[in-house]
Each structure stands twice: as C-alpha cells, then as structure tokens.
N, C-alpha and C positions, 0 to 999 in steps of 0.2 A: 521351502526356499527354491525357486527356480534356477535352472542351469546357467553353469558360468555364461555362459553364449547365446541363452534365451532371453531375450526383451521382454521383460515385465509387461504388464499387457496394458494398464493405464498410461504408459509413456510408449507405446507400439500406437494405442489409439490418436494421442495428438501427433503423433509423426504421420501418422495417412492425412490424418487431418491438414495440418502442414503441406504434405506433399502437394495434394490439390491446390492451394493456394499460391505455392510455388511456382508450379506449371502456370497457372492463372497472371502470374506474374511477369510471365517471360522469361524463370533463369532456370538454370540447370542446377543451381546447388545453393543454398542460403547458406552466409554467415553470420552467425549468431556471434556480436560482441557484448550484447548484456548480463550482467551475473546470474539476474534473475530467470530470464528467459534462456540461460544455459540450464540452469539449476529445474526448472520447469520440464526441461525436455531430456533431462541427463539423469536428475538426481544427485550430478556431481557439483559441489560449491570451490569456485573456479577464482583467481586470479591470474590477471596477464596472457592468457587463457584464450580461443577461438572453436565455437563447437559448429563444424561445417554442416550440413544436410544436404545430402544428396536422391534422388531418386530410388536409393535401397541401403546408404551406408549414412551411420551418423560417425562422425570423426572428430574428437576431442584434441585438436591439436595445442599441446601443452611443453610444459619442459618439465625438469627432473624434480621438483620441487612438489609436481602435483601426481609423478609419478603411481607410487604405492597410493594414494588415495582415488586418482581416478579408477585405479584396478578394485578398488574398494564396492565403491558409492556406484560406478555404473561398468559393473566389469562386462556386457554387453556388448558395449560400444567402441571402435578403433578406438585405436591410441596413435598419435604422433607426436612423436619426440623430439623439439627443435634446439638444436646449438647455437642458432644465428637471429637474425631477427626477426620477429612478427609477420612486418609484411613479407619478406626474405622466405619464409617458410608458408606462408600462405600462396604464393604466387609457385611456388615448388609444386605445394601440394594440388592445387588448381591442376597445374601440368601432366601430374601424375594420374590423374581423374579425368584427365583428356576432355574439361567441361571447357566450354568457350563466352556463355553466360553468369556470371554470378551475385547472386542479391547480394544486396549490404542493407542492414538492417540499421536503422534510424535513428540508432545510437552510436555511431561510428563519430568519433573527432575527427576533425575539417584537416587537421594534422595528419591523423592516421589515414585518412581517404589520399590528401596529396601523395605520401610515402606509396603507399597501394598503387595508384594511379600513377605513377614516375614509373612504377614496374612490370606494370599490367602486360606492356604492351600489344597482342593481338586479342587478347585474354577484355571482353565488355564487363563494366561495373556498371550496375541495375541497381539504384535507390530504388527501398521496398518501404510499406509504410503498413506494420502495423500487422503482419502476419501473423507472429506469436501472441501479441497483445491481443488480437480477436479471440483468440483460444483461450485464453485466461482469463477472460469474463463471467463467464458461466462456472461456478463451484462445484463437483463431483464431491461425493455423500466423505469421503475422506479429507478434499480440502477442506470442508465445512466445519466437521469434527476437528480437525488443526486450529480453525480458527475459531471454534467456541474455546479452545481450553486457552490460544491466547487469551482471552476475554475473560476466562478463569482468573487466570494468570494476574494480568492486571486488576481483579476487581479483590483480589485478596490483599496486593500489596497493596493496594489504593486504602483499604479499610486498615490493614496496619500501619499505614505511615499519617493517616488522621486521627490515629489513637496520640499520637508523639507532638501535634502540632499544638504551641502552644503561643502567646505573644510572645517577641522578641528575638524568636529565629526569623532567621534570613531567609527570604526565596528559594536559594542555592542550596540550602543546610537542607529543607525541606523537598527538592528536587531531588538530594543526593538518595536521600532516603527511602526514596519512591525508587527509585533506580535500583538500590539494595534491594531492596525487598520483592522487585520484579523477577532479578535474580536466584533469589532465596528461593520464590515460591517453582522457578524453572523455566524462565524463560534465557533465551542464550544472550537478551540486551532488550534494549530499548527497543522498538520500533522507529523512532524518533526523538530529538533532544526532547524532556516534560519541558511543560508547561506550568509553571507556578508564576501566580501572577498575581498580588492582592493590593487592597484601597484600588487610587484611581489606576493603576497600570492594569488592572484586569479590563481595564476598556480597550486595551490594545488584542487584538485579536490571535496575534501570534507573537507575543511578550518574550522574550528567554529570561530565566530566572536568574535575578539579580541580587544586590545588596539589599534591597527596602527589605525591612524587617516588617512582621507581623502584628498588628496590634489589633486586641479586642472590638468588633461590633464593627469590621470591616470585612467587605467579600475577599474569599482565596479561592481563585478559578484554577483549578487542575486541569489540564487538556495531555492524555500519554498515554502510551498503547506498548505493549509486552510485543514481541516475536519470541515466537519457538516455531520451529522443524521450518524455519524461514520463513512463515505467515506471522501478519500483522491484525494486531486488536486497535480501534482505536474511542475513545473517550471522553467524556467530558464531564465536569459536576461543581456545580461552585457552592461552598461551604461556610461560614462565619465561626468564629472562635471566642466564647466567651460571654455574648450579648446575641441581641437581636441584628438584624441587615439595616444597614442605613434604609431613611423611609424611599428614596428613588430607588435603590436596588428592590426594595421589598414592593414596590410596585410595579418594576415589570419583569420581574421575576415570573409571575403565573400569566406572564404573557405571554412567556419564552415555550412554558411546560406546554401552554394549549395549544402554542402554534408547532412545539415537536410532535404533541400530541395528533393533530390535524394530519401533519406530513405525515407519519405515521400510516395511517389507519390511510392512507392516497396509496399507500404501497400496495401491486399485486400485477400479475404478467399483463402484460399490454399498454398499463399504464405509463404516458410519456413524463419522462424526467422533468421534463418544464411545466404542467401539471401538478406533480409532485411538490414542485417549490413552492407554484402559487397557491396552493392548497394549504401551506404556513405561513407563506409571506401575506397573505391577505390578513390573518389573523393582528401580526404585524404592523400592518401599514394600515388597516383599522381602530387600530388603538392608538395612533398618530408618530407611530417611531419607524416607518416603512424607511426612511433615513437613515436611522442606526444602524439598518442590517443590511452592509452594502455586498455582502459574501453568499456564493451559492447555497442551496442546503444541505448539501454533502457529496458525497464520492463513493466511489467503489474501493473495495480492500481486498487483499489480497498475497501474493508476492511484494507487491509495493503498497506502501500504506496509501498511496493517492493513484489509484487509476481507474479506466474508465467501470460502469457510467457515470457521468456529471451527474448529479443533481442544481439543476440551474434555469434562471429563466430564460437563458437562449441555448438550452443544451437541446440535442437532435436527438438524444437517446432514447432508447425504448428499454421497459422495465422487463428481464427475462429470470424465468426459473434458475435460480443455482445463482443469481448476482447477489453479492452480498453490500450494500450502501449503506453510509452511516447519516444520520437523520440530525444536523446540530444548528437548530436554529441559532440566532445571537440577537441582542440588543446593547451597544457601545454606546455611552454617556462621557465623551473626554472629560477629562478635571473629577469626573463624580466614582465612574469603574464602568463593568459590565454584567451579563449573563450569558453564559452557553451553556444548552444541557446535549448531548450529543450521546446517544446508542447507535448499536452495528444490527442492522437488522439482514432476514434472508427473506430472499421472492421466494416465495413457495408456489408447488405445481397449481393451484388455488388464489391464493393469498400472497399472508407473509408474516413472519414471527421472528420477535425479538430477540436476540442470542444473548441480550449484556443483561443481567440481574439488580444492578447497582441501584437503592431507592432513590428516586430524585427531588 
C-alpha cells in the first residue's frame, strides 16, 4: 500500500499528462466538474464535488458529506472543505492559489458558468475542450482487466435471465431480472437503462422496456452492459423463445453477423474509424437494407459507456492500442422487428481481440 501522501503512480502519470495539456491550453489550473473525469484522475467518486488541477497540487474541493471518503479513495490529494457555495468556494480557492487563468471543463452548466462568471471578477474562465477525455481513450492493462470482468459480469447475468424468459412476461419483468442478476453476479448497477425489446418494437433501436409481453417465434433484442469499479460493458444479442425467427428476421439476421463479422476483422492500430464502418455497412447495403442501418457502428467504452472513438462514416478517429470499441451492426424493419449483434472489442499492439464471449 503506498504512503498516505504518495500518489499512486497510475494517476501521477495522467496528471503530468494533463498538466501538459493544461499549459497548452492557456490556464493555470483545470476544473474538473465531471464525476467521471474526477473519479479518473482521483480515484474518489464525487458528488456536488470540484476536483481543481494545478501545476503541482490536485485539490478535491468538497464538503463534509464526502469528507472521510475523500480521505479514503484518494488520501493523496488536498482536501477543501466548503460551508458556502460552489462557486463561492471555487473563486475562494482560485484566490488562495494566486492562479489568474482557469480552465473549465466542457461539462460545466450554462447556470453554473454564469454563477462563476458574476464572481470571477479579475480572475479569466478558459473553455477547454476535451483534456481529460483525450486521456481516457487509450486503456492501461488494468482498465482493460476492469472491463473484461464488466463483460463477465454481464454475459453471466444475460445467460441466467434467458434461462427465466418464457411467453407472457413483460419487457419490464424481463429487464428487471437482468438488472438482478447483474447485480448478483457483482457489478455495482447497470451501465445503462437494458434494453428489452420484442416482435415489432425490437425495430426501434433504443426501445425502453415496456408492457408488450413476449410470445413464442418472435425476436427479444437484449442491448445492457454491467459497470463495476466504475467501467462499463456493453452488449447485444437477440434471441427467440419457443419456435423459430419470423422468416424476415431470419433473413437478415446472418447479414447482421457477417457485416459484425467484417467490422471486426477492419479492427487494428492505424486503422480509420470511417473504414471501420464501411467495412460492415458495405456488407449491409449490398444486401439492399443499407437503409435500415441508419446508426454508426459503435463507440468507445470505458468510464462512460459512450465515448470517443466513433465508429462512423464521418468519424475523424484513428484506431489506437488500448481503445476499446464496441462492434453492433443493426438492421430495423418498422411493423416487422430488428437485429443487433454488438461485442466490446480491444486494438491490440498488432491487431485486435474480442473481450465478450456470448455465442451469437
């Protein structure tokens, strides 16, 4: 265990890191108002919360509520303890650090920035765009490990809550129980609300699960992802109960797998994200439903279950070591249903390998 006072050396490396961007930036101290991007650079999970950066101190300014935990999670790092308001102690602390430039990070409410800005006064606010988030692209051999056992995680509850589905429950009954059982197997929630979707509302892409109840020789599109230690899994697999797939689902169904299949195997460093897509969507849109599939082919995961790089046909990104993106082609049939088959894969120093086990 490292000294109360020593900074752990995986969050020392993104603060130099940081820092340079910082200076690059114009300001003298970043404010970090994201949970995640507190949690990324602290270790501490924050509410109501501002974690400053400066050129040698990182400053958790918080109130009493997150006291003994911030002393916990990153006993490293200052502590500031406010009685009064947000901005009220932000503009304090500023003063006290004798900074005269300071970022604000991209996630600030238009509210919160006026309140700041009334108090500033000699004191410049510097929109920054995307500081932390560059850092958080790339996965270190530990994130990675975090978010394979997400993927654990969920691919266990996913198989016991299909052992339970039968006609006549509900969307909702069936969501709940996915939800359960994500927990059961250890993840601390959801990643995001599931996805239960069956008949024709699995044609909706991002469906919330409803009343329609389940009946035999109809698709049930599952789309859900576990978090633990604050990373995200994310998923997809659509299933029938009972019978066979109606014949439209059962036909392009192994149009969905080849063109994941294609995306796939496009994955490896260097390779551009808009490549990537076309490389599934061609499969796609030569089978004549290039129409259906009006959504990119996936994202990056991570701290937040959607961030960069896009998988898209006008995404700018470039494919690097340690990004980890999820691969979910689609094909939407309104009135009839859908298919999505969606894996979490990693760029490897070479290539690139699959992290999610689930048969499809």
């Amino acid at each position: 265990m490292p000294a109360p006072n020593r900074i752990p050396a995986t969050y020392a490396a993104r603060l130099r890191s940081l820092r340079r961007r910082l200076d690059a930036a114009g300001a003298d101290v970043l404010l970090v108002t994201y949970a995640p991007d507190q949690f990324y650079l602290t270790g501490a999970v924050l509410e109501d919360s501002v974690v400053l950066v400066t050129s040698r101190k990182v400053i958790v300014l918080t109130d009493s509520r997150f006291d003994e935990q911030v002393a916990l999670q990153a006993p490293w790092a200052d502590k500031a303890l406010r009685d009064d308001s947000l901005p009220d102690a932000i503009i304090r602390t500023a003063a006290d650090l004798r900074v005269r430039r300071i970022g604000l990070d991209e996630y600030m409410l238009v509210g919160q920035y006026d309140l700041l800005k009334a108090k500033a006064g000699k004191l410049r606010l510097k929109i920054t765009r995307g500081l932390v988030a560059s850092l958080r692209v790339a996965k270190n051999d530990a994130e990675v490990a975090t978010i394979v056992k997400a993927i654990r995680v969920a691919e266990q509850a996913y198989l016991a809550t299909a052992k339970t589905v039968k006609p006549g429950l509900r969307e909702q009954e069936v969501a709940a129980e996915l939800e359960y059982q994500m927990r059961l197997a250890g993840a601390s929630g959801s990643a995001f609300e599931p996805i239960v979707a069956t008949a024709a509302r699995s044609s909706l892409p991002h469906a919330r699960a409803g009343e329609t109840r389940i009946r035999a020789g109809q698709p049930l599109l599952f789309d859900w992802g576990a978090r633990v230690d604050g990373y995200c899994s994310d998923l997809t697999r659509v299933l029938t109960v009972g019978a066979k797939l109606p014949p439209k689902i059962a036909q392009i169904y192994p149009i969905v797998l080849e063109a994941q299949l294609a995306g796939i195997a496009a994955i490896r460093p260097g390779a551009k994200c808009r490549d990537v897509d076309g490389a599934a969507r061609k499969i796609i849109t030569d089978a004549g439903f290039g129409p259906q599939f009006g959504h990119g082919l996936g994202h990056g995961i991570g701290l937040d279950v959607h961030e960069r790089p896009r998988l898209g046909a006008k995404s700018g990104d470039v494919l690097k070591p340690g990004m980890i993106v999820t691969v979910e082609p689609g094909i939407y049939l309104p009135g009839v249903g859908g298919v999505r088959i969606e894996d979490d894969v990693l760029v490897t120093k070479t290539s690139h390998r699959v992290l999610s086990r689930l048969p499809k």
